[in-house]
C-alpha positions in Angstrom: -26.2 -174.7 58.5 -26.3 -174.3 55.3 -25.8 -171.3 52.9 -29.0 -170.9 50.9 -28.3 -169.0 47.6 -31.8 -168.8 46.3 -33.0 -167.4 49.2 -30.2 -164.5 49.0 -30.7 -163.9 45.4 -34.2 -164.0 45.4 -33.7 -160.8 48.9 -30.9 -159.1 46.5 -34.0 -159.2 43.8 -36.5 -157.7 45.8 -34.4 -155.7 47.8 -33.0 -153.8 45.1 -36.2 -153.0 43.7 -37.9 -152.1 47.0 -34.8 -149.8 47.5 -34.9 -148.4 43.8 -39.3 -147.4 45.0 -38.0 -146.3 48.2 -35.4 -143.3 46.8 -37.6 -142.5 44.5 -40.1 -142.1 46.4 -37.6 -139.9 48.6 -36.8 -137.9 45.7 -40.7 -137.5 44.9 -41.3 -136.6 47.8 -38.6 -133.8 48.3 -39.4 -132.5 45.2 -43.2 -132.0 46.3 -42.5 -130.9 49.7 -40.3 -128.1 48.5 -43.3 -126.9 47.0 -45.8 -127.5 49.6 -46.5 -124.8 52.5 -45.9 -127.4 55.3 -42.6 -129.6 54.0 -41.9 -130.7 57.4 -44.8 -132.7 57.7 -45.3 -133.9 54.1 -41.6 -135.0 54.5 -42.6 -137.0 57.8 -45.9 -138.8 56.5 -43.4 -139.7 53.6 -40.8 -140.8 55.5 -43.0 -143.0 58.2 -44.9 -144.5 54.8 -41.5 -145.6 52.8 -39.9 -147.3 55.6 -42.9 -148.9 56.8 -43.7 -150.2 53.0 -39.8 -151.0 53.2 -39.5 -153.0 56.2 -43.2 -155.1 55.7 -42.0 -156.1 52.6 -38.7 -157.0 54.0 -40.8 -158.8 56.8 -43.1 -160.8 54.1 -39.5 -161.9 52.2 -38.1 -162.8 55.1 -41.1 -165.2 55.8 -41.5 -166.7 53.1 -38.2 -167.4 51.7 -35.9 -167.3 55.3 -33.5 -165.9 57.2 -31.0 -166.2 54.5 -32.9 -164.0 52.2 -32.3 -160.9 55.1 -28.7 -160.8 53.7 -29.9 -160.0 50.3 -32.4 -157.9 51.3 -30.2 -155.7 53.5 -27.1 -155.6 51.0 -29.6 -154.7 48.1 -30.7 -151.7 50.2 -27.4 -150.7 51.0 -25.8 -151.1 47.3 -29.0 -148.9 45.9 -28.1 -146.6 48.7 -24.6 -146.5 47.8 -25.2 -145.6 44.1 -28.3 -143.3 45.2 -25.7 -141.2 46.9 -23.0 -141.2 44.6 -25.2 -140.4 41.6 -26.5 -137.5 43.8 -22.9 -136.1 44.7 -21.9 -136.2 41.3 -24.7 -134.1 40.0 -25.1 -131.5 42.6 -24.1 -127.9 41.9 -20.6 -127.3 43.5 -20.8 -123.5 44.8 -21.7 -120.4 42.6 -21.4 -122.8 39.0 -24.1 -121.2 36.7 
């Protein structure tokens, strides 16, 4: 079996911008559900919609370029994660801070 490098940069390519659309989507999301009178379920229609868009594309990648694509797909996600939160942590408020 052979490693396929194509096929895991061309996952890492489309994964990381799937996952870049996916937060901000999150972030879009929270900032209009915060605003809307029912967040809960604004938050779930988002929610089901993200990760369905996220995982059919991931399905369609998978397809077409192979299994070794998955790997880049999935670490792109998780990298974009990883920054996502950092970049959050960073920049929230700590306590009372005015």
């Amino acid at each position: 079996m052979s490693f396929d490098w194509t096929a895991v940069a061309l996952g890492l390519a489309i994964g990381t911008a799937m996952s870049v659309l996916f937060f901000a989507g999150l972030g879009l999301g929270m900032q209009i559900a915060l605003r809307s009178a029912r967040p809960v379920a604004l938050l779930l229609v988002s929610a089901i919609v993200r990760m369905a868009v996220l995982l059919g594309v991931g399905f369609l990648v998978v397809g077409q370029a192979g299994p070794w694509s998955l790997l880049g797909y999935a670490s792109a996600f998780l990298i974009v994660r990883f920054i996502t939160t950092t970049v959050a942590r960073i920049s929230a408020p700590i306590g009372d801070a005015q």
